[in-house]
C-alpha positions as CSV (number, residue, x, y, z in Angstrom):
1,X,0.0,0.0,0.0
2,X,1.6,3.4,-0.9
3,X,0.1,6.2,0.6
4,X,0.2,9.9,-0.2
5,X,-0.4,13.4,1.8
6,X,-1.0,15.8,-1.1
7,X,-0.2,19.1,-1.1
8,X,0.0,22.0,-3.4
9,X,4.0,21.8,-3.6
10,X,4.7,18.4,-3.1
11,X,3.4,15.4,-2.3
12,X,4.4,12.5,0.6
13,X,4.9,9.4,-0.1
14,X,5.0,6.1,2.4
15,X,5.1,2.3,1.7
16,X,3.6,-0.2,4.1
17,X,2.8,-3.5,4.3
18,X,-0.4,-5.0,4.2
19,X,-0.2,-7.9,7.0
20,X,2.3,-6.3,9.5
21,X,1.2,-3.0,8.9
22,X,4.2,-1.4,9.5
23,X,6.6,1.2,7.3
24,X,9.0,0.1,4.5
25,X,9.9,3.4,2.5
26,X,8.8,6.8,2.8
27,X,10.1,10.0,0.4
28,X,8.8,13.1,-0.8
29,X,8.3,14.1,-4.4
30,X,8.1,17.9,-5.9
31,X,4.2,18.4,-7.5
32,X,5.9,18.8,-10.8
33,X,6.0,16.9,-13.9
34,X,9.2,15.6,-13.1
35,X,8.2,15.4,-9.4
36,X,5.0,12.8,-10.5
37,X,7.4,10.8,-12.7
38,X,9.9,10.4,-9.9
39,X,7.1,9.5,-7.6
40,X,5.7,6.8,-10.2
41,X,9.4,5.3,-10.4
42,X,9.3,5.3,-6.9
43,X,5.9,2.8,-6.9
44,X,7.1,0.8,-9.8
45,X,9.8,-0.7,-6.9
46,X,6.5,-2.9,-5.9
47,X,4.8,-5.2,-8.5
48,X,1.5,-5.8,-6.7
49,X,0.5,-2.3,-5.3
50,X,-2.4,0.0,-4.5
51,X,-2.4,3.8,-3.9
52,X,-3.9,5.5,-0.9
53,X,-4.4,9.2,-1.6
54,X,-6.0,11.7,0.7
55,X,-8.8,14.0,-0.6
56,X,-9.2,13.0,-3.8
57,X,-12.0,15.6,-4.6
58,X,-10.0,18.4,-3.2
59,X,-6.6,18.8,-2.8
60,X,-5.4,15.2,-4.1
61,X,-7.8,15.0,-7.1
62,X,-5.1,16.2,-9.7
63,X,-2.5,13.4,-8.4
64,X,-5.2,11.0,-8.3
65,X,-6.5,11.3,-11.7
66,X,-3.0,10.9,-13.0
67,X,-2.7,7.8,-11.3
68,X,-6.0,6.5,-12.9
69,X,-5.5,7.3,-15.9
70,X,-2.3,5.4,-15.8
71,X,-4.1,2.3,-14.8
72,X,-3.3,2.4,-11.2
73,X,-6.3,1.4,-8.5
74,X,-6.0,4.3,-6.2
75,X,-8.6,4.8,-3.1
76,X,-10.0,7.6,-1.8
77,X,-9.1,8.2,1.7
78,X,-11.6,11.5,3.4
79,X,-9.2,13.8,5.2
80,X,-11.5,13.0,8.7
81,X,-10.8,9.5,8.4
82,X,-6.7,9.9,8.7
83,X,-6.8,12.7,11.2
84,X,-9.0,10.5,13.5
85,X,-5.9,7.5,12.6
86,X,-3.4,10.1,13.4
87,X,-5.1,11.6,16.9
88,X,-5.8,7.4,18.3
89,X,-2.0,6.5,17.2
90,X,1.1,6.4,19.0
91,X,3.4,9.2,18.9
92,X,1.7,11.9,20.8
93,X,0.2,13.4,18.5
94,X,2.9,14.5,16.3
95,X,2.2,15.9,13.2
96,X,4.3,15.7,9.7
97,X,4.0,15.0,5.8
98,X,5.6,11.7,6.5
99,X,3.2,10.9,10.1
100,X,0.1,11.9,7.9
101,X,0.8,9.7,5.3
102,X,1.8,6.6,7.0
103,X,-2.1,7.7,8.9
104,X,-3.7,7.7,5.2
105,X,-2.2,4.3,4.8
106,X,-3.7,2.8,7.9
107,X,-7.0,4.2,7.2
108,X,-6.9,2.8,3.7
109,X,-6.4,-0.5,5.5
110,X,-8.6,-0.8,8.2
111,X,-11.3,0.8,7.2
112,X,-13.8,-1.0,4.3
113,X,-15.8,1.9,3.6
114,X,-12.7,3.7,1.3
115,X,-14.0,3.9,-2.3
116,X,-12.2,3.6,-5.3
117,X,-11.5,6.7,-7.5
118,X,-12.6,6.5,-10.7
119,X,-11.7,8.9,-14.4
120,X,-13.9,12.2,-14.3
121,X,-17.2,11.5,-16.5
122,X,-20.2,13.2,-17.5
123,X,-21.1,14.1,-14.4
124,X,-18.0,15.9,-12.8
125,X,-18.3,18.3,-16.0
126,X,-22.3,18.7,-14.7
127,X,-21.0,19.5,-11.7
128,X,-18.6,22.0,-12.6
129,X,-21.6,23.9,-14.8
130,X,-24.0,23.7,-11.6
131,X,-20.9,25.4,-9.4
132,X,-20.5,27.8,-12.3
133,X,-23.9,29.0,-12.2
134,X,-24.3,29.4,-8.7
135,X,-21.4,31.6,-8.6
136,X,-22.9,33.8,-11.6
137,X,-26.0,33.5,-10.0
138,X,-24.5,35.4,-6.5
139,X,-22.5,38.0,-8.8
140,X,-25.9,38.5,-10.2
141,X,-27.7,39.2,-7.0
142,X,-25.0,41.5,-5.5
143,X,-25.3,43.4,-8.7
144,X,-29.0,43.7,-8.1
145,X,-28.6,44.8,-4.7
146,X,-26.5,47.2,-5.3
147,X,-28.7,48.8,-8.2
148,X,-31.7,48.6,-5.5
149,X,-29.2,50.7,-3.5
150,X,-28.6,53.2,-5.7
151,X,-32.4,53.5,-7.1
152,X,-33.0,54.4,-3.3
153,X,-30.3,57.1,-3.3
154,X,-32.0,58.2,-6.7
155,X,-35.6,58.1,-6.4
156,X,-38.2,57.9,-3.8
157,X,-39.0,54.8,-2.5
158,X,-36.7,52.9,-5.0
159,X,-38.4,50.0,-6.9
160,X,-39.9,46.9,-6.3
161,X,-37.9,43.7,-5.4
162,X,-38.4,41.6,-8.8
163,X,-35.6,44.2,-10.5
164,X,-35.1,43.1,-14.5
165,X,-32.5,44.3,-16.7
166,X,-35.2,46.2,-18.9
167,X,-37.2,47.5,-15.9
168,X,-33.6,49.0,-14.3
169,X,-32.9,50.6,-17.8
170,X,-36.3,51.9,-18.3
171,X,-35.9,53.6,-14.5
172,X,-33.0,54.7,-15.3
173,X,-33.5,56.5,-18.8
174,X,-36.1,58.2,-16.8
175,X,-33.5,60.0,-14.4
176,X,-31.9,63.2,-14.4
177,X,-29.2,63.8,-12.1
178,X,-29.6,66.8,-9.2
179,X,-25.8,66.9,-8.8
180,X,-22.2,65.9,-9.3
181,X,-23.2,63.2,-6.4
182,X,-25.9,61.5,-8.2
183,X,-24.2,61.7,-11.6
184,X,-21.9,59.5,-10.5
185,X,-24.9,57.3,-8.3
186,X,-26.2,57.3,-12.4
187,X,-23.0,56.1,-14.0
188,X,-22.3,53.3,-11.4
189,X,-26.2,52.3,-11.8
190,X,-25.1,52.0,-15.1
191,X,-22.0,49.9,-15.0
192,X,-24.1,47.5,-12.8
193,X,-27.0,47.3,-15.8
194,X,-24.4,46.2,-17.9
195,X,-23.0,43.5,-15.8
196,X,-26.2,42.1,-15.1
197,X,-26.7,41.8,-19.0
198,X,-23.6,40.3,-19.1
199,X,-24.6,38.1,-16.3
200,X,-27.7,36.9,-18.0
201,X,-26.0,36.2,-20.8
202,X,-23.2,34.0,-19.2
203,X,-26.5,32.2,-17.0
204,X,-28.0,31.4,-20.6
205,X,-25.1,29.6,-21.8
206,X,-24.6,27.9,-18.9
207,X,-28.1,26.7,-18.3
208,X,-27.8,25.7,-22.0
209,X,-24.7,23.2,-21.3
210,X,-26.5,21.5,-18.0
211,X,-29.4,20.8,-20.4
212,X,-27.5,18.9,-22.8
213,X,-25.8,17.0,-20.2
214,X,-29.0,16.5,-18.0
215,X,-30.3,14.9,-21.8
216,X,-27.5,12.3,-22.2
217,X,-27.9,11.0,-18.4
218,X,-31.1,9.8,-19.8
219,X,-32.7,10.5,-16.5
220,X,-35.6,10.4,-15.8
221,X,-35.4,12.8,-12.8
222,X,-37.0,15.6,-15.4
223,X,-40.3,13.6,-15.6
224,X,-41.1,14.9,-12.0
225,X,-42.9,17.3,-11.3
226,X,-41.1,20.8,-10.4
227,X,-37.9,19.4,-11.9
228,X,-36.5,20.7,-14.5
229,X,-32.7,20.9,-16.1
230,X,-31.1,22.8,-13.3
231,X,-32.6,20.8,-10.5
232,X,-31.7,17.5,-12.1
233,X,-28.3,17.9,-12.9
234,X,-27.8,19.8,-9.6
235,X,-29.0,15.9,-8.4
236,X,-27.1,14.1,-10.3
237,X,-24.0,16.2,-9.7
238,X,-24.3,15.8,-5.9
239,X,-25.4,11.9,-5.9
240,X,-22.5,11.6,-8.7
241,X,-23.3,7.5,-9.0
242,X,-25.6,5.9,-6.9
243,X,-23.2,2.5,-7.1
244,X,-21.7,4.2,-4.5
245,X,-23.6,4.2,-1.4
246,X,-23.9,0.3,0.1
247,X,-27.5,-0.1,0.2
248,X,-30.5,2.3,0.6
249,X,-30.2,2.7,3.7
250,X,-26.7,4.6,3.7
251,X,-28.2,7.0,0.7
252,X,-30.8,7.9,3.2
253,X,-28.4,9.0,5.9
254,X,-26.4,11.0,3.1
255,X,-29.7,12.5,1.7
256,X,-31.3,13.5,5.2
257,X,-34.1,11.2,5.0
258,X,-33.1,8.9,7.5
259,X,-33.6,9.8,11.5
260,X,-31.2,10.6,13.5
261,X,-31.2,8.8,16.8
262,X,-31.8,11.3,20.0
263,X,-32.9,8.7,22.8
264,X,-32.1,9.6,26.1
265,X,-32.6,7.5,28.9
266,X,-35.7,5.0,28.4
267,X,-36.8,8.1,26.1
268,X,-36.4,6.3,22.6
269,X,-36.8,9.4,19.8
270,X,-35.3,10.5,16.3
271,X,-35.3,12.9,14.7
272,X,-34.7,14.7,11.2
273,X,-31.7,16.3,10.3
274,X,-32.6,20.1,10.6
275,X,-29.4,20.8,7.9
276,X,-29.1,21.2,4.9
277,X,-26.1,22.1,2.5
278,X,-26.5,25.6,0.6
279,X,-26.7,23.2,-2.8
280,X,-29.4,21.2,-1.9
281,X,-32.4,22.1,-4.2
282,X,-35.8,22.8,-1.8
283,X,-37.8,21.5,-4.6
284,X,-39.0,18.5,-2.3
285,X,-39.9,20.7,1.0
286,X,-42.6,22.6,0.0
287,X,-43.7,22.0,-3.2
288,X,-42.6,24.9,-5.1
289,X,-40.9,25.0,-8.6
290,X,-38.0,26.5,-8.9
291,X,-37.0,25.6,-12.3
292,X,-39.7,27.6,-15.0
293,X,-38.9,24.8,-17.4
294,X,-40.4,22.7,-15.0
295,X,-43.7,24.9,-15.0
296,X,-43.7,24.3,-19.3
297,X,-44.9,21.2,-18.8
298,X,-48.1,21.8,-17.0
299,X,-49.6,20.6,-13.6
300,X,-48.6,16.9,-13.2
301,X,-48.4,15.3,-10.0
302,X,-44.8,14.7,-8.0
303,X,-45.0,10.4,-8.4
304,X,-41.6,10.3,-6.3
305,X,-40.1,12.9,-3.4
306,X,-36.0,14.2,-4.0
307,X,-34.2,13.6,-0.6
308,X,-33.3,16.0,1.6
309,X,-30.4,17.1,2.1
310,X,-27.8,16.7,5.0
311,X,-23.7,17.0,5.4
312,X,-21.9,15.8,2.5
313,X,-19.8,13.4,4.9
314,X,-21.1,9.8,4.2
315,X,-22.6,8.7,7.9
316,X,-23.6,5.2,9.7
317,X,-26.3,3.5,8.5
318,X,-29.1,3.9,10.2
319,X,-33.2,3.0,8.8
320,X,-35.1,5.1,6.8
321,X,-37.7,7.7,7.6
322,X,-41.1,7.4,6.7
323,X,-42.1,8.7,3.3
324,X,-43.4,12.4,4.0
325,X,-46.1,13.2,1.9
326,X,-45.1,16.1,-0.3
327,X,-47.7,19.3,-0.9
328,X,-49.4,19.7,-4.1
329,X,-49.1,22.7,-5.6
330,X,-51.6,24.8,-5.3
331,X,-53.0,25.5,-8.8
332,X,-53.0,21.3,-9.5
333,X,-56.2,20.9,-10.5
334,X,-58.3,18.2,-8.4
335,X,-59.8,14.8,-10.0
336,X,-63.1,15.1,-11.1
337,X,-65.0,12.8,-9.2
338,X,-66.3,9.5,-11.0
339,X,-69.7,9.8,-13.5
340,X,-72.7,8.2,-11.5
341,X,-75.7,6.6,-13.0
342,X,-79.1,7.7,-12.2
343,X,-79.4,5.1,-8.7
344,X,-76.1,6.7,-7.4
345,X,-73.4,4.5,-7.9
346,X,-70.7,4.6,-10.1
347,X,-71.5,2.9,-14.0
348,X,-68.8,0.4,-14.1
349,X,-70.6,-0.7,-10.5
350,X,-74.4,-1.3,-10.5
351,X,-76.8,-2.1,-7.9
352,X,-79.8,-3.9,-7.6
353,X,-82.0,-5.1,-4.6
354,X,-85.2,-7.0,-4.7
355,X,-87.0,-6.4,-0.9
356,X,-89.3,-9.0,-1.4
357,X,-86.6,-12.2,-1.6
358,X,-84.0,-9.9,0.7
359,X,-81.3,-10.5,-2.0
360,X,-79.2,-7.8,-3.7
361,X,-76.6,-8.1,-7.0
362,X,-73.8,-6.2,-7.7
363,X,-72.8,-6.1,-11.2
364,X,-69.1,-5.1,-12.2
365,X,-69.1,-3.6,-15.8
366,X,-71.4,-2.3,-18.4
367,X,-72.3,-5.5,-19.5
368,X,-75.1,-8.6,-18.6
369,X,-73.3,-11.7,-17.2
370,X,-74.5,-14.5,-19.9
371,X,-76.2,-17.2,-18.6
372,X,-75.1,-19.9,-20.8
373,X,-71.1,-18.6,-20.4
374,X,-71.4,-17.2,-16.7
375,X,-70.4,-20.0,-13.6
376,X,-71.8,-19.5,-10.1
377,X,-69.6,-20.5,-7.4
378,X,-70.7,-20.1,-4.0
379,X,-68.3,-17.9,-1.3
380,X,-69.8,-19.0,1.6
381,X,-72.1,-21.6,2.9
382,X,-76.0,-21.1,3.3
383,X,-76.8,-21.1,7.2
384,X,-73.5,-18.8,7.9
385,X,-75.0,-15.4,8.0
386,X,-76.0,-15.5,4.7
387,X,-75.0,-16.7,1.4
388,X,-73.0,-15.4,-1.2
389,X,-72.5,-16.6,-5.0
390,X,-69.6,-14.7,-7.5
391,X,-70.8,-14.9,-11.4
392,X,-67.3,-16.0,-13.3
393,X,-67.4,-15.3,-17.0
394,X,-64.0,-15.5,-19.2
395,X,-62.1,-15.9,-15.7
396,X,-63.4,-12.9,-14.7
397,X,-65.9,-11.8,-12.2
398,X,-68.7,-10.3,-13.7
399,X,-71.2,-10.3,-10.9
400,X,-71.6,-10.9,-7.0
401,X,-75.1,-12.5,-5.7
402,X,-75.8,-11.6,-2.0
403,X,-78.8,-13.7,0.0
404,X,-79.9,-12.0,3.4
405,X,-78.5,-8.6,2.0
406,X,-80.3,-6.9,4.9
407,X,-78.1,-8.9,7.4
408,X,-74.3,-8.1,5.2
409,X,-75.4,-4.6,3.4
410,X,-75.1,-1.5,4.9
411,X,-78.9,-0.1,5.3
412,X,-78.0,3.5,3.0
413,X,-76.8,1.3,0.3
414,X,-79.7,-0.6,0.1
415,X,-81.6,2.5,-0.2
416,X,-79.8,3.9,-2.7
417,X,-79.5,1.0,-4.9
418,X,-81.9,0.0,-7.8
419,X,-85.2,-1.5,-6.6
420,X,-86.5,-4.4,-7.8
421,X,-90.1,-6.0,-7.7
C-alpha cells in the first residue's frame, strides 16, 4: 500500500505493508512533472501495489487522476478518516508530511468503507456547470442589490424587489441627475446594468450546457414534477453514482431522510436532520418549482419525493424515515369525481336489490353476465350469516349475488340502490 499526503507543492509518499502493517519506505516528491514521474518510479519498486491518496475531490484529485488514468487502483481516503488514525495512534500526537501519510495508509487499510476513485465523466463536467452558475447567480444578486441601493439614493421609495435588466434601464433612462453626487450614483447604476446583462448572458449559456448533459444521463429525474434541467443535474451532480452508497439505507443517511437517533434515557426518539447544504435544491420541501422549465410542462403530479439534504460526509447507516407526503401545488387541479348513474353509484358498479326475496346483486361492468357462459360459485355456505354466489365469465368476475342482504349490506346502500319487484 503506498500512501500519499497531497499538497499543493509536493506530495508525501509512504510504503507499508499490508499484514504487519508497518513502514517500509517513505520520500517526498516535488508536485511537478518531473516530481510525478519520480514518484511513479518510486511505486514501480512494488509489482502488486495499490495507492492510498488523501482528498481525492480536493486537494489530491489532480494526483489521483493521474494515477487513474495510468491504470493504477488508487482509493480515496476522506481527510477526517486519517486525522482520526493520526489523533488514536502512538506518537503523541505529532504531526508531519511523513506521520500523515503513514495515517492515510492505515485508514486505507482498516477501514472497508474507502472507495475507489474512478476517471472524471459526465457528471463531474455537470458539476462543474452547476458550481458555475451558482457563482454567476450570486454576482448577479450582488449586482441587483446594489442597483436597489442606488435607485433608493436616486428616487423615492426605489423599486420593487423583482428588479429586471429592462425595468432598471427603463428607470434609469427616466432620471436626471440633481448633482455631481448623483451623476456618479447614475453612472455606477449604469455599469451595474451592464453587468447584469452580461450576467444573463453567461446564466443562458450555462443553463444551456446543464441541459445537454442533463439529456445524455437519460434520467428520468426531469419527468417529475417541479424538476426541471437545473434541478436534475444539480442531483445528479451531488449523488455523482448511486453504485456508491452500500445499500439504501446509507443513501438515506447521506440524503437526510433517514432519523437521526436522539434517545435519552428509556426516552427512545429521532429525529430529522434540521441541515441542509447551501446546494441542496428545496424542490421537495414545499412544493414549489423552482425551475420555469419545470412549470412548461403543466400541472402533473410529483410520483416520487427528491431527498433532503444533510452533510456531504457519508454517515452510519441507520433505517429510513417514513415517506413524507409532499404538498401539491396549489394551482394542481383536483380529480373530477367518477360519473354516476341515475341510482347513485358509479356505472362500471351497478346495484340492484329486490325487498321481497332480501337479496341484492352487484354487477361489475357495463355488460349482462351470460347465462349460458357465466359459472356461479358459491363464497360461503347457506346457514353462515347468509350466502353469497360470485358470477365468473372468461375468468373474470362479472357479478356478486348476495342472499340475506339486509343482514351483510349496509342499510343506506340498500336505499340507494336500484329496486327491484
Amino acid at each position: 500500500m503506498i500512501s500519499v499526503d497531497p499538497h499543493k507543492a509536493s506530495n508525501t509518499a509512504a510504503v507499508l505493508d499490508p499484514a504487519t502493517k508497518t513502514v517500509i519506505a517513505s520520500e517526498r516528491f516535488a508536485n511537478t512533472r518531473a516530481g510525478y514521474q519520480q514518484l511513479r518510479g518510486f511505486g514501480d519498486r512494488w509489482q502488486q501495489r495499490r495507492w492510498a491518496v488523501e482528498g481525492c475531490h480536493g486537494a489530491g484529485r489532480l494526483l489521483a487522476q493521474r494515477l487513474v488514468a495510468d491504470g493504477e487502483v488508487v482509493l480515496d481516503v476522506p481527510a477526517k478518516l486519517a486525522a482520526r488514525v493520526r489523533v488514536y495512534s502512538q506518537g503523541h500526537g505529532r504531526k508531519t508530511d511523513v506521520d500523515d501519510a503513514v495515517a492515510i495508509g492505515l485508514a486505507a487499510l482498516n477501514s472497508d468503507g474507502v472507495t475507489t476513485v474512478r476517471a472524471d465523466d459526465l457528471l463531474v463536467s455537470l458539476r462543474l456547470l452547476c458550481d458555475r452558475r451558482d457563482e454567476l447567480a450570486a454576482l448577479r444578486t450582488q449586482a441587483v442589490c446594489r442597483i436597489h441601493r442606488l435607485l433608493a439614493e436616486l428616487t423615492p421609495g426605489g423599486t420593487h424587489r423583482g428588479l429586471r435588466a429592462s425595468r432598471a434601464e427603463q428607470l434609469l433612462a427616466k432620471l436626471r441627475p440633481a448633482g455631481a453626487v448623483d451623476a456618479v450614483r447614475l453612472q455606477l447604476a449604469h455599469q451595474h446594468l451592464e453587468d447584469i446583462r452580461a450576467l444573463d448572458a453567461k446564466m443562458k449559456t450555462v443553463r444551456e450546457q446543464i441541459a445537454a448533459l442533463v439529456e445524455q444521463t437519460n434520467t428520468r429525474l426531469t419527468d417529475l414534477y417541479g424538476i426541471g434541467p437545473l434541478i436534475a443535474g444539480r442531483i445528479l451532480a451531488e449523488v455523482s453514482g448511486i453504485a456508491r452508497f452500500p445499500s439504501r439505507h446509507h443513501f438515506a443517511s447521506y440524503n437526510g431522510t433517514a432519523p437521526i437517533d436522539a434517545s435519552s434515557g428509556d426516552q427512545v426518539r429521532h429525529r430529522l436532520p434540521s441541515r441542509q447544504p447551501a446546494t441542496q435544491p428545496r424542490v421537495a420541501h414545499d412544493g414549489r418549482d423552482p425551475d420555469p422549465a419545470a412549470r412548461q410542462r403543466g400541472s402533473r403530479l410529483l410520483r416520487a419525493q427528491t431527498p433532503r439534504g444533510q452533510d456531504s460526509e457519508r454517515s452510519a447507516a441507520v433505517p429510513e424515515a417514513p415517506p413524507i407526503r409532499p404538498r401539491l401545488p396549489t394551482n394542481a387541479r383536483r380529480p373530477r369525481p367518477p360519473a354516476r348513474s341515475h341510482s347513485g353509484h358509479n356505472r362500471r358498479v351497478r346495484i340492484s336489490y329486490n325487498r321481497d326475496a332480501d337479496a341484492a346483486y352487484i354487477r361489475l361492468g357495463e355488460a349482462t353476465p351470460s347465462t349460458h357462459r357465466a359459472t356461479t360459485r358459491a363464497a360461503l355456505p347457506e346457514g353462515v350469516n347468509g350466502f353469497v354466489a360470485l358470477d365468473w365469465e372468461d375468468d373474470q368476475l362479472v357479478g356478486i349475488e348476495i342472499l340475506d342482504a339486509s343482514v351483510r349490506l349496509p342499510h343506506d346502500v340498500l336505499e340507494q340502490a336500484e329496486q327491484l319487484s
